[in-house]
CHARMM-style PDB file with segment names, atoms N, HN, CA, C and O in Angstrom:
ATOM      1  N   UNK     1     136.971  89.597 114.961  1.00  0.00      PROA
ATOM      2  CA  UNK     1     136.016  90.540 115.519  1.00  0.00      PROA
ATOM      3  C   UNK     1     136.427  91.955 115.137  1.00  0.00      PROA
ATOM      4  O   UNK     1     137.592  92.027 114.747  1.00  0.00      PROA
ATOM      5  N   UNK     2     135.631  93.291 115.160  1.00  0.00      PROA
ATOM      6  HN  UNK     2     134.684  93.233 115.477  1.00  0.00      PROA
ATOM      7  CA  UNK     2     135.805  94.608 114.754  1.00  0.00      PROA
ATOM      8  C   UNK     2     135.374  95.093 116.124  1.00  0.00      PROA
ATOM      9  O   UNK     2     134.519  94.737 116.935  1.00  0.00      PROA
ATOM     10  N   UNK     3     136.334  96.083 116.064  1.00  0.00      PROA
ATOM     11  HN  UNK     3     137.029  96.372 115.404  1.00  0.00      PROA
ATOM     12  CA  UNK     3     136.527  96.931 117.187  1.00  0.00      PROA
ATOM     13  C   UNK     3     135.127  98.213 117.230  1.00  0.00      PROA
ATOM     14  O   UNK     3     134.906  99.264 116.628  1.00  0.00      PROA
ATOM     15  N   UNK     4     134.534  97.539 118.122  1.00  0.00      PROA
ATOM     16  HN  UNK     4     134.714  96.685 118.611  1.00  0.00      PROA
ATOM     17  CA  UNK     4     133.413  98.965 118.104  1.00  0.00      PROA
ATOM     18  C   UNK     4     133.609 100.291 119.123  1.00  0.00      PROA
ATOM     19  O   UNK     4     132.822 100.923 119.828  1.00  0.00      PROA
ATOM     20  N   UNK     5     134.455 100.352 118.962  1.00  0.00      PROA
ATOM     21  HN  UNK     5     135.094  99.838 118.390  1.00  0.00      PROA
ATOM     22  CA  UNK     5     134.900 101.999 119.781  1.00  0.00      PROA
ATOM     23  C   UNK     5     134.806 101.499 121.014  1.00  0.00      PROA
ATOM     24  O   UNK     5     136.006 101.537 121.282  1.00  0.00      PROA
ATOM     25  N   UNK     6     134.387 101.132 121.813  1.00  0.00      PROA
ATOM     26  HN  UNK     6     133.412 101.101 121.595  1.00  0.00      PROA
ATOM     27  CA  UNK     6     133.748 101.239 123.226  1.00  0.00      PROA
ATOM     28  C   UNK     6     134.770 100.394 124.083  1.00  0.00      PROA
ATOM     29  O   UNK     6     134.781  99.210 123.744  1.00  0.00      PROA
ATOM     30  N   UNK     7     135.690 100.740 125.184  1.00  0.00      PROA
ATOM     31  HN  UNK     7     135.681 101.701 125.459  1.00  0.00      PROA
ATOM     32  CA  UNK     7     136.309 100.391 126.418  1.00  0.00      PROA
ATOM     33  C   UNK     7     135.762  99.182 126.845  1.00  0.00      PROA
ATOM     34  O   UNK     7     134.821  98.815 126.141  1.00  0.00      PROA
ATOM     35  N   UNK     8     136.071  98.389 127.842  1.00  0.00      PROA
ATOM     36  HN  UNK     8     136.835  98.686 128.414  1.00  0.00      PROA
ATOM     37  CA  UNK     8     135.959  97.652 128.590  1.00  0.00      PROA
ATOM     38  C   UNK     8     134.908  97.992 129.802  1.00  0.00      PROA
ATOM     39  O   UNK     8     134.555  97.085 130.556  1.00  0.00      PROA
ATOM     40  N   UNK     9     134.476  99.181 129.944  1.00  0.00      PROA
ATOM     41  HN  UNK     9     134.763  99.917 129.331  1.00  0.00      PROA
ATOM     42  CA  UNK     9     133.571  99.359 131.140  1.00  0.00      PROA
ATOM     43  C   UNK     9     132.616 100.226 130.157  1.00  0.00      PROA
ATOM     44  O   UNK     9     131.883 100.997 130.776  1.00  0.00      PROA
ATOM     45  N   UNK    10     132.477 100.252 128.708  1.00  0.00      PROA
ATOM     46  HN  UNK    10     133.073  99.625 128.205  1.00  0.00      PROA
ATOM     47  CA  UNK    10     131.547 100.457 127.461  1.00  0.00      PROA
ATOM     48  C   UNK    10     131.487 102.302 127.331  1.00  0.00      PROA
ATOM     49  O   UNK    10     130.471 102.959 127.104  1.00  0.00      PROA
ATOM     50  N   UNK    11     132.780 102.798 127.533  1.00  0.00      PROA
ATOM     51  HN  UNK    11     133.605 102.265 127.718  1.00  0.00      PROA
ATOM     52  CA  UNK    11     132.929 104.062 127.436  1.00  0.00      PROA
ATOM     53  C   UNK    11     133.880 104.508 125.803  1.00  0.00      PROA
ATOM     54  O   UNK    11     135.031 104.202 125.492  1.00  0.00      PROA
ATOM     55  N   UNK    12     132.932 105.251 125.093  1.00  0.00      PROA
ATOM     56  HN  UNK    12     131.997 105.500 125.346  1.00  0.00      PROA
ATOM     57  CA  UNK    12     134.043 105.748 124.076  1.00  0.00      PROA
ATOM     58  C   UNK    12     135.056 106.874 124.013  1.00  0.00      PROA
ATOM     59  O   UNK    12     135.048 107.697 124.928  1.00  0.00      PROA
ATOM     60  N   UNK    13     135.943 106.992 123.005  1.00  0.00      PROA
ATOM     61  HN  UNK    13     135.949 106.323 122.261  1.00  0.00      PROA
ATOM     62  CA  UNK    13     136.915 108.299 123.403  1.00  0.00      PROA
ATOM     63  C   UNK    13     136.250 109.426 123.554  1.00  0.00      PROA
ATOM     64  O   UNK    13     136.987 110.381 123.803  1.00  0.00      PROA
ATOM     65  N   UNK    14     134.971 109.695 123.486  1.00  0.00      PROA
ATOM     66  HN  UNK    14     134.372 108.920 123.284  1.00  0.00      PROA
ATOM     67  CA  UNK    14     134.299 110.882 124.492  1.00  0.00      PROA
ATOM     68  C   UNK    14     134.174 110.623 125.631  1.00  0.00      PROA
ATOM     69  O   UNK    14     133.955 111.618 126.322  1.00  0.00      PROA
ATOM     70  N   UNK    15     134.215 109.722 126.138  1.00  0.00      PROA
ATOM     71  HN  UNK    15     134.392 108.914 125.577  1.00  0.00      PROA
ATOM     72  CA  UNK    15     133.352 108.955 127.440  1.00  0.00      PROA
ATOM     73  C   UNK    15     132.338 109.145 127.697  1.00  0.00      PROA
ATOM     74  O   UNK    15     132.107 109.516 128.848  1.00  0.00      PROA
ATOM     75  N   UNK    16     131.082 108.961 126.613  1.00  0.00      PROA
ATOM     76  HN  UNK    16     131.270 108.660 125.678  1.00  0.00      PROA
ATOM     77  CA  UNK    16     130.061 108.759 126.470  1.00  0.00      PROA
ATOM     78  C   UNK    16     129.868 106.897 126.387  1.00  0.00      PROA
ATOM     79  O   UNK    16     130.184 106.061 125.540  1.00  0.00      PROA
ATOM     80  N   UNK    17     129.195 106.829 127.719  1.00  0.00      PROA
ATOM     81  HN  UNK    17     128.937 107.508 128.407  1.00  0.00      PROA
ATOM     82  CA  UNK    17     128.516 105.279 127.592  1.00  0.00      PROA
ATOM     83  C   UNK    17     127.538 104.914 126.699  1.00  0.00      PROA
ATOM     84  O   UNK    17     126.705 105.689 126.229  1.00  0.00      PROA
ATOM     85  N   UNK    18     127.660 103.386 126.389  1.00  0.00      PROA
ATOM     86  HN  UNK    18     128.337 102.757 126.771  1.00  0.00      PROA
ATOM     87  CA  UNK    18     127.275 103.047 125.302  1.00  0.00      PROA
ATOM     88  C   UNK    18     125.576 103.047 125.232  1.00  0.00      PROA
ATOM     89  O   UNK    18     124.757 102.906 124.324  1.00  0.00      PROA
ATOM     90  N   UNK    19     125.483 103.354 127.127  1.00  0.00      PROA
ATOM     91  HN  UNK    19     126.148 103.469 127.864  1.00  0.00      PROA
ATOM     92  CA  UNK    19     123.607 103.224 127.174  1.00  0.00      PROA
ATOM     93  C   UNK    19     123.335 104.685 126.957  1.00  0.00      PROA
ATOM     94  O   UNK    19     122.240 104.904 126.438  1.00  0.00      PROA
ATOM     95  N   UNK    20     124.154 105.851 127.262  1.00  0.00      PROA
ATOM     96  HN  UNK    20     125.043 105.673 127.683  1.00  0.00      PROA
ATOM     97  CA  UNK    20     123.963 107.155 126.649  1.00  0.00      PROA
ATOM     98  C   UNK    20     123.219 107.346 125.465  1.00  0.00      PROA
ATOM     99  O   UNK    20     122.321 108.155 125.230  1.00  0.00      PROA
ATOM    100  N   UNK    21     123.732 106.473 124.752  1.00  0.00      PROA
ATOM    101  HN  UNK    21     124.461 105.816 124.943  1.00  0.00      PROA
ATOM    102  CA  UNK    21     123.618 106.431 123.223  1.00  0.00      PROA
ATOM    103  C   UNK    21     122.291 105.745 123.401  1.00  0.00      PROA
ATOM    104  O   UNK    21     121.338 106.315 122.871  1.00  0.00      PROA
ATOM    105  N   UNK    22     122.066 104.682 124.016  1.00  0.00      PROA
ATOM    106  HN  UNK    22     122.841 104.219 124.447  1.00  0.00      PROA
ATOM    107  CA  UNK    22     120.766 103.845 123.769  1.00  0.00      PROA
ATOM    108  C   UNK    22     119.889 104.620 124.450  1.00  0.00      PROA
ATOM    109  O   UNK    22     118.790 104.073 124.358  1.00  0.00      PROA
ATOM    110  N   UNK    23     119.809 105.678 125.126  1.00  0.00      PROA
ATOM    111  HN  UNK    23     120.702 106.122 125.200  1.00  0.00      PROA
ATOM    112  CA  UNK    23     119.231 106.221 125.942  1.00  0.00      PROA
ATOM    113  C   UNK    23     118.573 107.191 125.022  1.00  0.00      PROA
ATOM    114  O   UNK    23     117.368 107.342 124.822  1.00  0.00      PROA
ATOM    115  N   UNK    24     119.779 107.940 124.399  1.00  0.00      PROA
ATOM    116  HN  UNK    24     120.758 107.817 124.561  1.00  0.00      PROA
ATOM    117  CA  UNK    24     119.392 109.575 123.250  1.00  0.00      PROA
ATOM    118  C   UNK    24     118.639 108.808 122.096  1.00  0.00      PROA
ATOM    119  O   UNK    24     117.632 109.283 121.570  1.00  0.00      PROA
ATOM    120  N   UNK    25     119.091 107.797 121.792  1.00  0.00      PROA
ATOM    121  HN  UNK    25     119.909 107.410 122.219  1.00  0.00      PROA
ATOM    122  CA  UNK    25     118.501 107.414 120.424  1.00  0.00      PROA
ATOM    123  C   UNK    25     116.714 107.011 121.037  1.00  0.00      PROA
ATOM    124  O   UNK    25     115.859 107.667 120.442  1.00  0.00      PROA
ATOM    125  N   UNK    26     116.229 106.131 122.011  1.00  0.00      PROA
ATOM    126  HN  UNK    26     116.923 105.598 122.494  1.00  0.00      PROA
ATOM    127  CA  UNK    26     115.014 106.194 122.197  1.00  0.00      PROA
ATOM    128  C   UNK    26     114.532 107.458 122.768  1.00  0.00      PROA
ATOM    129  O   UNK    26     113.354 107.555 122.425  1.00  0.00      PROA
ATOM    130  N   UNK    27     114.828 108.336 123.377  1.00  0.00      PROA
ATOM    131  HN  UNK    27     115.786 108.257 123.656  1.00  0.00      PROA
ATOM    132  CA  UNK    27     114.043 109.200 123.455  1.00  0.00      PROA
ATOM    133  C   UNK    27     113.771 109.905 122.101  1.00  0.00      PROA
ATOM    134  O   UNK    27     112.571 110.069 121.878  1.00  0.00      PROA
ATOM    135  N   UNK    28     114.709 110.404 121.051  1.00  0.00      PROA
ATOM    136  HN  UNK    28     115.683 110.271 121.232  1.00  0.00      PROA
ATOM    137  CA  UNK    28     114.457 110.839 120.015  1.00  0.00      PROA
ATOM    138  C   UNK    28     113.080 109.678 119.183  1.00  0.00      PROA
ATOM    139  O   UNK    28     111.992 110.101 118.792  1.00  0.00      PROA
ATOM    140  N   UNK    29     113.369 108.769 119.129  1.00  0.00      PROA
ATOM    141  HN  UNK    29     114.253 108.425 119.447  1.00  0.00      PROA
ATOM    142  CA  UNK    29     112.450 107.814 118.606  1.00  0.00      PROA
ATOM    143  C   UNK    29     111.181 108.372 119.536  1.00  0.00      PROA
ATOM    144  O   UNK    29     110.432 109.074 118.856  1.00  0.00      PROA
ATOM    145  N   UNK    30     110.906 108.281 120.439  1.00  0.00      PROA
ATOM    146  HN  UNK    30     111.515 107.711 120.991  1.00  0.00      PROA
ATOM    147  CA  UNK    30     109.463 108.500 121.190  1.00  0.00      PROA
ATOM    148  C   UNK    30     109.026 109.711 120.449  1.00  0.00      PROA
ATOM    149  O   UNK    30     108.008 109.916 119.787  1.00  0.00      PROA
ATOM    150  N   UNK    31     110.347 110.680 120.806  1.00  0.00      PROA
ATOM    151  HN  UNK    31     111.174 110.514 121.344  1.00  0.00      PROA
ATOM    152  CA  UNK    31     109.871 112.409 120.254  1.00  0.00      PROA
ATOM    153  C   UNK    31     108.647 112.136 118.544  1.00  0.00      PROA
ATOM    154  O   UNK    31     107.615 112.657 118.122  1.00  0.00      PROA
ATOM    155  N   UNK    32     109.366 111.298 118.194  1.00  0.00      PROA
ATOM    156  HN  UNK    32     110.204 110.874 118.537  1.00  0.00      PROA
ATOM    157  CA  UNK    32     109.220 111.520 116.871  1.00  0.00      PROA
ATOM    158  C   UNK    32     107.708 110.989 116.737  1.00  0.00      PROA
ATOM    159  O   UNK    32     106.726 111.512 116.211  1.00  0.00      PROA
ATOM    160  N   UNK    33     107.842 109.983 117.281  1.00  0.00      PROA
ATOM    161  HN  UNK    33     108.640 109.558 117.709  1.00  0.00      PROA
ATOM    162  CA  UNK    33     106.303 109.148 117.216  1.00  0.00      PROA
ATOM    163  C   UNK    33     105.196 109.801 118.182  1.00  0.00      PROA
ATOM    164  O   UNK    33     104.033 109.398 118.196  1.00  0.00      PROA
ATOM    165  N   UNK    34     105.702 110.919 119.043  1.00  0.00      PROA
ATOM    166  HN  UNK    34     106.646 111.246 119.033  1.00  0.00      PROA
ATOM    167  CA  UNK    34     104.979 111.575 119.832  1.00  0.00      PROA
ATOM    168  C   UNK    34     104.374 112.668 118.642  1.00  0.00      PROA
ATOM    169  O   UNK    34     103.164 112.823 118.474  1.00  0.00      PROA
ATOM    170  N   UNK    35     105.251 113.276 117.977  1.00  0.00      PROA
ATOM    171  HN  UNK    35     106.234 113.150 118.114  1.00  0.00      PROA
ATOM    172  CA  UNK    35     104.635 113.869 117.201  1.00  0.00      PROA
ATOM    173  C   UNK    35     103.726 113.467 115.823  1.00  0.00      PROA
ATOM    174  O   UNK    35     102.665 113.893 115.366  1.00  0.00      PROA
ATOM    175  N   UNK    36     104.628 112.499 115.432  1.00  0.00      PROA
ATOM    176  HN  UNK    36     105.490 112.153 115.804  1.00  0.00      PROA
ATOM    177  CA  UNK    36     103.574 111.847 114.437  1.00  0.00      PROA
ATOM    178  C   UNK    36     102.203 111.577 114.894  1.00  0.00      PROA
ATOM    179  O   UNK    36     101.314 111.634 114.045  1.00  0.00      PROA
ATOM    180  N   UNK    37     101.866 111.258 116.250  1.00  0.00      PROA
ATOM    181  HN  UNK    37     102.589 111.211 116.939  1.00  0.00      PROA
ATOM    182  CA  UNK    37     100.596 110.708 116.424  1.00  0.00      PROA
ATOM    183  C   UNK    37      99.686 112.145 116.790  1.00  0.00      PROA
ATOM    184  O   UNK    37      98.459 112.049 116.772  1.00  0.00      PROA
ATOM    185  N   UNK    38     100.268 113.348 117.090  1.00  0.00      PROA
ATOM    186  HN  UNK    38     101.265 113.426 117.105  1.00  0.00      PROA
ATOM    187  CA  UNK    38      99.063 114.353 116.865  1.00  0.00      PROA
ATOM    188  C   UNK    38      99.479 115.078 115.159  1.00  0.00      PROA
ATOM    189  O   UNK    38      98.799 115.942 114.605  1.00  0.00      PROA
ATOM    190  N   UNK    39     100.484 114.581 114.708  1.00  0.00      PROA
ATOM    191  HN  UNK    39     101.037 113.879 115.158  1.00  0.00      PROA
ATOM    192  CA  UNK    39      99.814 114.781 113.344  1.00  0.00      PROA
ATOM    193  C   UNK    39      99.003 114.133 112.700  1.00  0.00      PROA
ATOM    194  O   UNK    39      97.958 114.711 112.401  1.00  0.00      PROA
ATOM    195  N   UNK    40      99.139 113.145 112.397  1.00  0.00      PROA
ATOM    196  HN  UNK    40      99.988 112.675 112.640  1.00  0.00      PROA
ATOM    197  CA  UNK    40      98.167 112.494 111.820  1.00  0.00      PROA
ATOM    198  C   UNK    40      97.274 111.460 112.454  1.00  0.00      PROA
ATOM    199  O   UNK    40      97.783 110.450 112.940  1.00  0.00      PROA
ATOM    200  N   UNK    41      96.060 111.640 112.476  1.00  0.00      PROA
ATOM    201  HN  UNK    41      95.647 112.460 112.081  1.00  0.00      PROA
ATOM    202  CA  UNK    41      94.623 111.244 112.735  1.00  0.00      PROA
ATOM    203  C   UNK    41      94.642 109.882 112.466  1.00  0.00      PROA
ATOM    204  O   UNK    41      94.325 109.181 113.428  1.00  0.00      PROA
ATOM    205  N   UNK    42      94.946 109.258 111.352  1.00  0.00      PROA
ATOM    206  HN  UNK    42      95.204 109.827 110.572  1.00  0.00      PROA
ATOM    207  CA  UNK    42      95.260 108.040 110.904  1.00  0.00      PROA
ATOM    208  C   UNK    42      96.128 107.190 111.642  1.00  0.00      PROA
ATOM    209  O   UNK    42      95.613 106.109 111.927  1.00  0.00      PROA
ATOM    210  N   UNK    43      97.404 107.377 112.072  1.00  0.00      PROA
ATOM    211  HN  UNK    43      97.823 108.255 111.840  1.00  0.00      PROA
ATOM    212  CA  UNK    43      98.324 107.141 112.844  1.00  0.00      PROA
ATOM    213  C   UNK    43      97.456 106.954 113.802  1.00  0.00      PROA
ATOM    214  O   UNK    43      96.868 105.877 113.892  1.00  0.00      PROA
ATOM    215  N   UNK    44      97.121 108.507 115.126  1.00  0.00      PROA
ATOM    216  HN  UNK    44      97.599 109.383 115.052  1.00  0.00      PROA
ATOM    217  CA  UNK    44      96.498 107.908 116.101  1.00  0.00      PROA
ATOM    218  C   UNK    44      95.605 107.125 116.350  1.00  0.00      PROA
ATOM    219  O   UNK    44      95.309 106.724 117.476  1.00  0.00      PROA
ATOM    220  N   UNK    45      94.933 106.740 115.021  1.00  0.00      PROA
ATOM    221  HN  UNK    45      95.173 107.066 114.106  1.00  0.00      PROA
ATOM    222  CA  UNK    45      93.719 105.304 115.431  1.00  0.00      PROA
ATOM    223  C   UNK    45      94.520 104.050 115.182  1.00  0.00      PROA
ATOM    224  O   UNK    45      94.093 103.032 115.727  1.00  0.00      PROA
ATOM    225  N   UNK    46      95.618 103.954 114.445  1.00  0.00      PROA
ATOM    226  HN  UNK    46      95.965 104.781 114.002  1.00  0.00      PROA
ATOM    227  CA  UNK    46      96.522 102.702 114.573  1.00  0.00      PROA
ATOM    228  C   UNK    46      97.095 102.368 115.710  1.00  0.00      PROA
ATOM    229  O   UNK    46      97.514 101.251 116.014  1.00  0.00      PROA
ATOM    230  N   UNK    47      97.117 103.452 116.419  1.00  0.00      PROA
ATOM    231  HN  UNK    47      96.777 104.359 116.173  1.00  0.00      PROA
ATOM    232  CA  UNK    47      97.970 103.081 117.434  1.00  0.00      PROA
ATOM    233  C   UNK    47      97.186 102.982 118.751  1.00  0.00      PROA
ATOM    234  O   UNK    47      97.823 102.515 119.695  1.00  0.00      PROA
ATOM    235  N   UNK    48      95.424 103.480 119.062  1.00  0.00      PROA
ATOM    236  HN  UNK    48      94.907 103.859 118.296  1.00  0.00      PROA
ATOM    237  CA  UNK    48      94.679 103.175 119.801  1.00  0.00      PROA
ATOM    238  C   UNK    48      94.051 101.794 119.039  1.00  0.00      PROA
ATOM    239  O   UNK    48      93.274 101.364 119.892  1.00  0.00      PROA
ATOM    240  N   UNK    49      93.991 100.945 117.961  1.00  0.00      PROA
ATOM    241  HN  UNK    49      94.622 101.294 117.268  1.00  0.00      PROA
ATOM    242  CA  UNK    49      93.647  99.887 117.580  1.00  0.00      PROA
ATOM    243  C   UNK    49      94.731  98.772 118.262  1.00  0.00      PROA
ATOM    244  O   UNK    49      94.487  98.052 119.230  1.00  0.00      PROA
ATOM    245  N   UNK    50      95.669  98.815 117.687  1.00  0.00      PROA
ATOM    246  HN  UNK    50      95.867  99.400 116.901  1.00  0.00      PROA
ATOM    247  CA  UNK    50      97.008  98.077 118.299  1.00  0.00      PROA
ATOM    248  C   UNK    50      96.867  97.820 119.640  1.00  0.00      PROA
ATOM    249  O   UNK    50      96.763  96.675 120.080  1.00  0.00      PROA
ATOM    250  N   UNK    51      96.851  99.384 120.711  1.00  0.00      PROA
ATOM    251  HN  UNK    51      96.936 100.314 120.353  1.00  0.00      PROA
ATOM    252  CA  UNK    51      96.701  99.153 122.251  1.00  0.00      PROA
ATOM    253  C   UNK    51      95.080  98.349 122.485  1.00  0.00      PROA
ATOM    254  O   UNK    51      95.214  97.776 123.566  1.00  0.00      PROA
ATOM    255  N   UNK    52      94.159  98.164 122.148  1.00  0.00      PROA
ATOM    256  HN  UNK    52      94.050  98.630 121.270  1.00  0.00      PROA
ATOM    257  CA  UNK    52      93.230  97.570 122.219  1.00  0.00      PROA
ATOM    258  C   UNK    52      93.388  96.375 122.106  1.00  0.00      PROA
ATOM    259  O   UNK    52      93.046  95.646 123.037  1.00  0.00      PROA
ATOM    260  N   UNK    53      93.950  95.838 120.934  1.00  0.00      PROA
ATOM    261  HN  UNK    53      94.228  96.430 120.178  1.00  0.00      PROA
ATOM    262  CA  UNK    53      94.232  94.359 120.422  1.00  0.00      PROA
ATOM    263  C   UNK    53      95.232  93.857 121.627  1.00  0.00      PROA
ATOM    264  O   UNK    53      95.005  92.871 122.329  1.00  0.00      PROA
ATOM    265  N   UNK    54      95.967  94.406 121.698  1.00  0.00      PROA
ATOM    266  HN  UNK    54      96.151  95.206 121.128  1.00  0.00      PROA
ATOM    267  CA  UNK    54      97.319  94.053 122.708  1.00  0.00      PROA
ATOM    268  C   UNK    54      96.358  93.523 124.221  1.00  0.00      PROA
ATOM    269  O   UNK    54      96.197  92.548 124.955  1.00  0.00      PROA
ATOM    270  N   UNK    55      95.931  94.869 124.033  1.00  0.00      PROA
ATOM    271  HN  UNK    55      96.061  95.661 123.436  1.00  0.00      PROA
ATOM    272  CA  UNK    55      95.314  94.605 125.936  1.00  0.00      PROA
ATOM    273  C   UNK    55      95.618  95.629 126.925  1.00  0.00      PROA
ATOM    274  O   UNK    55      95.294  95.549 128.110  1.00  0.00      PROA
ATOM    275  N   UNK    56      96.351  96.747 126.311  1.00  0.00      PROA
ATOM    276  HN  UNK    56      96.615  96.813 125.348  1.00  0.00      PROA
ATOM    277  CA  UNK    56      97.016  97.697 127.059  1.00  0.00      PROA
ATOM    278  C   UNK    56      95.762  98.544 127.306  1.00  0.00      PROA
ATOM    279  O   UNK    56      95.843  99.118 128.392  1.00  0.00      PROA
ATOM    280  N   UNK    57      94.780  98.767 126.730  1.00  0.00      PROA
ATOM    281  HN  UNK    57      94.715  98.301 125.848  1.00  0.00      PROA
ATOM    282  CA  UNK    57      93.637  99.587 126.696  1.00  0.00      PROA
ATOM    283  C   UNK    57      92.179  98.242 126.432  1.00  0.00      PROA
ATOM    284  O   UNK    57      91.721  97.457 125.602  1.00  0.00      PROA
ATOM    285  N   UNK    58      91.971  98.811 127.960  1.00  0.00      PROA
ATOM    286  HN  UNK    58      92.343  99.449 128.634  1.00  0.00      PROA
ATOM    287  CA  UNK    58      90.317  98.025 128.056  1.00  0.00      PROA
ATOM    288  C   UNK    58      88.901  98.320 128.408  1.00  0.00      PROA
ATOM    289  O   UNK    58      88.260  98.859 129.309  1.00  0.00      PROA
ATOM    290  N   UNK    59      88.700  97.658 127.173  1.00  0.00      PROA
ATOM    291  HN  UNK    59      89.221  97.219 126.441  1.00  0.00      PROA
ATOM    292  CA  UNK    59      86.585  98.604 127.133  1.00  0.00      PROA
ATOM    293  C   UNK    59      86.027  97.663 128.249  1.00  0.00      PROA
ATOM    294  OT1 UNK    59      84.858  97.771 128.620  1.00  0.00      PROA
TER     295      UNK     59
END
């Protein structure tokens, strides 16, 4: 096995927890797709098509 930085109670030598990290990395991901979707017009109908198909959005 390889040692992935992280303690026994999932703290690294910053003592930043390992959900810290899972935490910063999705919000940056949202940021990003938050903005992509008022940039482009295209995008936002993929992504009101998708919520339609899914079921999340109902006519």
């Amino acid at each position: 096995m390889t040692n992935s930085g992280f303690d026994h109670n999932g703290l690294d030598a910053a003592g930043i927890h390992w959900m810290q990290y899972l935490s910063m990395t999705s919000m940056s991901l949202l940021i990003f797709l938050v903005a992509l979707d008022k940039a482009l017009p295209s995008f936002h109908h993929l992504i009101l098509v998708s919520m339609l198909k899914t079921g999340i959005i109902l006519n």
